[in-house]
C-alpha positions in Angstrom: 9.1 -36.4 28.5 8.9 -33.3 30.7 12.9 -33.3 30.9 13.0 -33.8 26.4 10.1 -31.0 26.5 11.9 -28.2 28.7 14.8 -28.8 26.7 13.3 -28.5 23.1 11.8 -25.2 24.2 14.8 -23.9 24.9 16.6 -25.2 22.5 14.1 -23.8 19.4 14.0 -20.5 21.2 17.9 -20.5 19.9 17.2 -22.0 16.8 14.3 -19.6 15.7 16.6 -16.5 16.7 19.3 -17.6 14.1 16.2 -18.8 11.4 14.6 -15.3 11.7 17.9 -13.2 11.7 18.6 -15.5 8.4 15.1 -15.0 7.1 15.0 -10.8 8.0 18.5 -10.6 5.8 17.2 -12.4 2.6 14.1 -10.0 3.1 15.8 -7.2 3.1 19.6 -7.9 1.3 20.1 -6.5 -2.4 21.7 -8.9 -4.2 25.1 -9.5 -3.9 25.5 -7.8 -0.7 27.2 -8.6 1.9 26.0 -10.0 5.4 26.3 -7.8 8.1 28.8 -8.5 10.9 25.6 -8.1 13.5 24.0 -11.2 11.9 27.3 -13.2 12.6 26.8 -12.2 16.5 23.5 -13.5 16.1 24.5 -16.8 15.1 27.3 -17.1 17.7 25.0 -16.5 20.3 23.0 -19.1 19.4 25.6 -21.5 19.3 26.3 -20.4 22.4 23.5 -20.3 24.1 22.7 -24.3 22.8 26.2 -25.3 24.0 25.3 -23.9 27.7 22.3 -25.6 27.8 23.7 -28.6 26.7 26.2 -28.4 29.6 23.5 -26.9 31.8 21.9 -31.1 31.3 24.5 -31.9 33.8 25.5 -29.1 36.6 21.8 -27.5 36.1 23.3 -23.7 36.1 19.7 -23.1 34.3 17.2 -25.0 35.4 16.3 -28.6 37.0 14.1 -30.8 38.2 13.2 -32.2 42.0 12.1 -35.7 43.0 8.3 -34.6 42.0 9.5 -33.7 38.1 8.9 -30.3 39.3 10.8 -27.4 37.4 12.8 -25.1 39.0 15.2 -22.3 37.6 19.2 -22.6 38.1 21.3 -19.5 39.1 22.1 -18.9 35.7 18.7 -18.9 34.4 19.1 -15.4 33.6 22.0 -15.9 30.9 19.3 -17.8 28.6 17.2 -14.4 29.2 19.9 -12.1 27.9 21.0 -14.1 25.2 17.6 -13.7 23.7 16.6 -10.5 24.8 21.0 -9.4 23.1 19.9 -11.6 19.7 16.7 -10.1 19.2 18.0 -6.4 19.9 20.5 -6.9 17.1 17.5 -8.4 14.9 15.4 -4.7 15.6 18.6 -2.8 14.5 18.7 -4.7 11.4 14.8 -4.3 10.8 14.9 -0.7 11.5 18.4 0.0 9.7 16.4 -1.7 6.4 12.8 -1.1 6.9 12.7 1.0 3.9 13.7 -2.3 2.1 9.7 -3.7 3.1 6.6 -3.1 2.5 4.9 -1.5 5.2 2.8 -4.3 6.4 5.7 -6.6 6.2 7.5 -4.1 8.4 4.7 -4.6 10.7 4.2 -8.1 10.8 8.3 -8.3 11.6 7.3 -5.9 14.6 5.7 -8.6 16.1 8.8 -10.7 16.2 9.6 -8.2 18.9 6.8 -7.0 20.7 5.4 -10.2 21.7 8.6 -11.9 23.0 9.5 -8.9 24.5 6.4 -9.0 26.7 6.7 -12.8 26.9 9.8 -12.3 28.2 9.6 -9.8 30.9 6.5 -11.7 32.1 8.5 -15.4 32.3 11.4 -13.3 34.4 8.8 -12.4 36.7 6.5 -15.9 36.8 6.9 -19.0 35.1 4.8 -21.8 34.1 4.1 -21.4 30.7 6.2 -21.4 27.8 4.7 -17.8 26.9 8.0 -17.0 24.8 7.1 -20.1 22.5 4.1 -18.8 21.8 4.7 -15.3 20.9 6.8 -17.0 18.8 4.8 -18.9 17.2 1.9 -16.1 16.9 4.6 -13.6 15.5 5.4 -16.7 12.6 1.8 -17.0 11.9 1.8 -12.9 11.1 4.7 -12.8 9.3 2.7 -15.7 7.4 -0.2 -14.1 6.5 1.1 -11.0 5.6 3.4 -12.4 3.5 0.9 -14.8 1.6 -1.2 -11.8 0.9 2.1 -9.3 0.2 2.9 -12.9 -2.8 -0.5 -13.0 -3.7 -0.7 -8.9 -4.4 2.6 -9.2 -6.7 1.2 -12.2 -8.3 -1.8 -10.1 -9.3 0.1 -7.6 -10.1 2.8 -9.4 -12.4 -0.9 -11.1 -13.7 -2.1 -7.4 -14.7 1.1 -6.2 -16.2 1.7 -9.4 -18.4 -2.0 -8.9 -19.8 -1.4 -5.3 -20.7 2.3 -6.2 -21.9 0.8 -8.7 -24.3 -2.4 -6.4 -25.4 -0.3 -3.6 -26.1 1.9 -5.9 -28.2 -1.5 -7.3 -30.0 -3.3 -4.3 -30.7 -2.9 -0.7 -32.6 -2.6 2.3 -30.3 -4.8 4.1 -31.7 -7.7 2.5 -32.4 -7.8 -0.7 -30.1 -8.2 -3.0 -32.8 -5.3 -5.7 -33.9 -2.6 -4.7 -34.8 -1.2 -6.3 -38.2 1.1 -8.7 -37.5 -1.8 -10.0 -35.0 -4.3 -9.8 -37.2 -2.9 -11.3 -40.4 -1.7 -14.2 -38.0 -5.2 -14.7 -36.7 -6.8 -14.5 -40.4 -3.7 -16.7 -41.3 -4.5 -19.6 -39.0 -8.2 -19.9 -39.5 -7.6 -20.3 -43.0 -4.9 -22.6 -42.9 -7.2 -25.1 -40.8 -10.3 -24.2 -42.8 -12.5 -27.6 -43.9 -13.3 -28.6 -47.5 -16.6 -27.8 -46.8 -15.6 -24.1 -45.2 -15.9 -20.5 -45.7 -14.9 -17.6 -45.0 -14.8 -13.5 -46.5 -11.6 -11.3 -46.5 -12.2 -7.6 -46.4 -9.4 -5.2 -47.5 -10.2 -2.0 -46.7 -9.1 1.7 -47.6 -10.1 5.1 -46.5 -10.3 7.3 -49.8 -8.2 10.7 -50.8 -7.2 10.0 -46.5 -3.9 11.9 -47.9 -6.0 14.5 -49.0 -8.0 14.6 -45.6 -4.4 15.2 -43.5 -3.3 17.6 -45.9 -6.6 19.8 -45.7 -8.3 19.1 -42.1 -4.7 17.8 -40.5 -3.3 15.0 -38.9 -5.8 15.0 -35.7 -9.0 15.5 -37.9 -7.2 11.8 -40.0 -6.6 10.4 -36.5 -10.5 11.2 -35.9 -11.5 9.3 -39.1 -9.3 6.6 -38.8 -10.8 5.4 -35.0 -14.4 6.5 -36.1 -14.3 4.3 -38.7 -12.6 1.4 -36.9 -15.6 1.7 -34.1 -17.9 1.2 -37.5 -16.1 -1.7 -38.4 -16.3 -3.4 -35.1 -20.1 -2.5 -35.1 -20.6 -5.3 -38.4 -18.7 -7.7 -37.3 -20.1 -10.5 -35.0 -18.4 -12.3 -31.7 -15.5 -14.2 -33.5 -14.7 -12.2 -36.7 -11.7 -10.5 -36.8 -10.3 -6.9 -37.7 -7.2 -5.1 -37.7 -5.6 -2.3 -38.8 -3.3 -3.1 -41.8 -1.8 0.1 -41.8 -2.2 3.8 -41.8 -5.7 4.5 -43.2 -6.4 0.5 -44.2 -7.9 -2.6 -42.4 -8.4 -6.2 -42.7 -11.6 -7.2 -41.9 -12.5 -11.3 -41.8 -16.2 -12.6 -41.2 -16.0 -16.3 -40.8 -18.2 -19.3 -41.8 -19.5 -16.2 -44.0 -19.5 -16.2 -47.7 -22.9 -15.1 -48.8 -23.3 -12.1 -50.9 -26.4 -10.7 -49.9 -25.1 -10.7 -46.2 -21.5 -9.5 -47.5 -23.5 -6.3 -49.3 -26.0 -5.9 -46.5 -23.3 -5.5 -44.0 -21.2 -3.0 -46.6 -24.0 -1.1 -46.8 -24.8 -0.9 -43.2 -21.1 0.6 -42.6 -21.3 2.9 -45.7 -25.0 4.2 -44.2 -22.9 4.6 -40.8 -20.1 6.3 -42.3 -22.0 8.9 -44.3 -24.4 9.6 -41.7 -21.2 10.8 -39.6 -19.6 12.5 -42.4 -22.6 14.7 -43.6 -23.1 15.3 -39.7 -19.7 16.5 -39.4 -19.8 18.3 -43.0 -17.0 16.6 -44.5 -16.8 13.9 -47.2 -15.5 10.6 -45.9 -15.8 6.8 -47.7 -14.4 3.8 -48.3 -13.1 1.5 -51.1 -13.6 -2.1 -50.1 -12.3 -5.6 -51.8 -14.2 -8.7 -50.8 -12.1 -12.3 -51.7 -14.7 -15.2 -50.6 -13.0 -18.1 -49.9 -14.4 -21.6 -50.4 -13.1 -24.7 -49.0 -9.6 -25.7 -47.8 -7.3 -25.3 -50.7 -6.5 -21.6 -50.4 -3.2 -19.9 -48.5 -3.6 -16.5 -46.5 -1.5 -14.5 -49.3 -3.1 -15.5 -52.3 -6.4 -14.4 -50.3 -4.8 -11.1 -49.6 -3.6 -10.4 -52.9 -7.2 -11.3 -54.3 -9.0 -8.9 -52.1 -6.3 -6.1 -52.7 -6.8 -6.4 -56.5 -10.5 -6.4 -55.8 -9.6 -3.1 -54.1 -7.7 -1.9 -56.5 -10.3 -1.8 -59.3 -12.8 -0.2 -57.1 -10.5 2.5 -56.9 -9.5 2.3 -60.3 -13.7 2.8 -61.4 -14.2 5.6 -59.3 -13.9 4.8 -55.9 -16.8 4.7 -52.9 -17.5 0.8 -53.7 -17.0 -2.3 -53.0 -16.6 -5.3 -54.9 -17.0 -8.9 -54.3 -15.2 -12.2 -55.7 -14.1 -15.3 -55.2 -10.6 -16.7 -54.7 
């Protein structure tokens, strides 16, 4: 066992030289390119250096063992040195050739590939008894490790975080932060579709009055004002799970479900309207809304035909003077 021991540590000291020389290219490599030649030498000497000490079993040129099992270097003992000490020079200049490749704290945890084998190393030369090497390489792995479970774990938040804001800024309108309409009409779209016989629900189509007028007098910013004041007022009626988007430039969809009650439909109108003209006369301007109303009753109903209900709804409150809502069902 202590013969199959002394031979395993030297053996994986030339094994981990080629592994890390492998792993520090695929860390660093674009894709594509091409090894270079230095990695190649690396290899070699490995395979050199486990050919030697498979011929060093039988003429002991590195090391043997004496009647007691007791260890004892062989002339040559200091070839297995500079083979390691040659391979892991050519593994710095790679490192340091790349390092603006890595992160930083990879760079670093890479460093102490080096620096701990290096001082393994020079104290083995001068005393032996412990496989000091091994475990400097073995710390060094367990760095690399953790900084590279933490550098995965970063990007993984990272990718997270950008995939979140990819898919909100594909959801919702620019400008105001509500749904956009594709999103919106969707949403409305599917909780109708699996709506019970027994269900309700209200569709709100809503438009911002003369708003051509109010670009054309005040200009496009003082419009942009109106149009996210009076999405905030929207947001500020609706309850947890209602949904509402902006349809388009100055008009929004706004759907209460499990809601179909006049008297809550009107108080919640009114409450926006109050909102509104509180802001407008604060402001001095004159803002309002038209608003169409489709209440829908059971399961029998399809998005569009709710849509085109509430815009004809719409439509005749703007048709009767505007400032008003209306309410009916589909």
């Amino acid at each position: 066992m202590v013969r199959i021991s002394n031979f395993t540590v030297f053996f994986s000291n030339y094994i981990y030289m080629s592994l890390f020389a492998y792993f520090l290219w695929k860390s660093v490599a674009n894709k594509d390119e091409n090894k270079p030649r230095r990695l190649y030498i690396i290899y070699g000497l490995s395979m050199l250096g486990i050919v030697l000490l498979i011929i060093s079993q039988f003429n002991r040129m590195f090391y043997n063992f004496d009647s007691q099992n007791v260890y004892h270097r062989g002339t040559a003992y200091i070839v297995t040195q500079l083979i390691a000490i040659i391979g892991i020079a050519i593994n710095f200049t790679i490192l340091l050739q790349y390092r603006k490749r890595l992160e930083k704290t990879i760079f670093y945890a890479m460093l102490s590939y080096f620096i701990l084998p290096a001082i393994a190393t020079v104290i083995v030369i001068i005393h032996y008894g412990l496989a000091l090497q091994n475990l400097a390489l073995v710390i060094s792995t367990q760095i690399m490790f953790f900084v590279d479970l933490l550098e995965v774990s970063q990007k993984l938040d990272k990718t997270e975080v950008a995939v979140l804001e990819a898919r909100y800024a594909a959801e919702h309108d620019s400008l105001t932060g509500l749904y956009n309409k594709v999103t919106g009409m969707d949403m409305i779209k599917e909780y109708i579709e699996n709506m019970y016989s027994d269900g309700k629900a209200s569709l709100c189509f809503i438009d911002i009055d003369n708003f051509k007028d109010i670009n054309d007098i005040y200009g496009h910013m003082e419009g942009d004002y109106w149009i996210t004041e009076i999405s905030r007022m929207l947001v500020g009626i609706c309850r947890k799970d209602d949904i509402v988007c902006r349809f388009g430039g100055d008009e929004y969809l706004l759907f209460f479900k499990d809601l179909a009650d006049d008297k809550i439909l009107e108080s919640k109108i009114n409450c926006l309207n109050g909102k509104l003209n509180a802001k407008a006369d604060e402001i001095g301007k004159e803002i309002h809304c038209s608003i169409g109303i489709c209440k829908i009753i059971g399961n029998k109903h399809t998005f569009d035909d709710c849509l085109k209900k509430a815009d004809d709804i719409l439509y005749d409150v703007k048709k009767n003077g505007k400032n008003s809502f209306g309410i009916q069902a589909v």
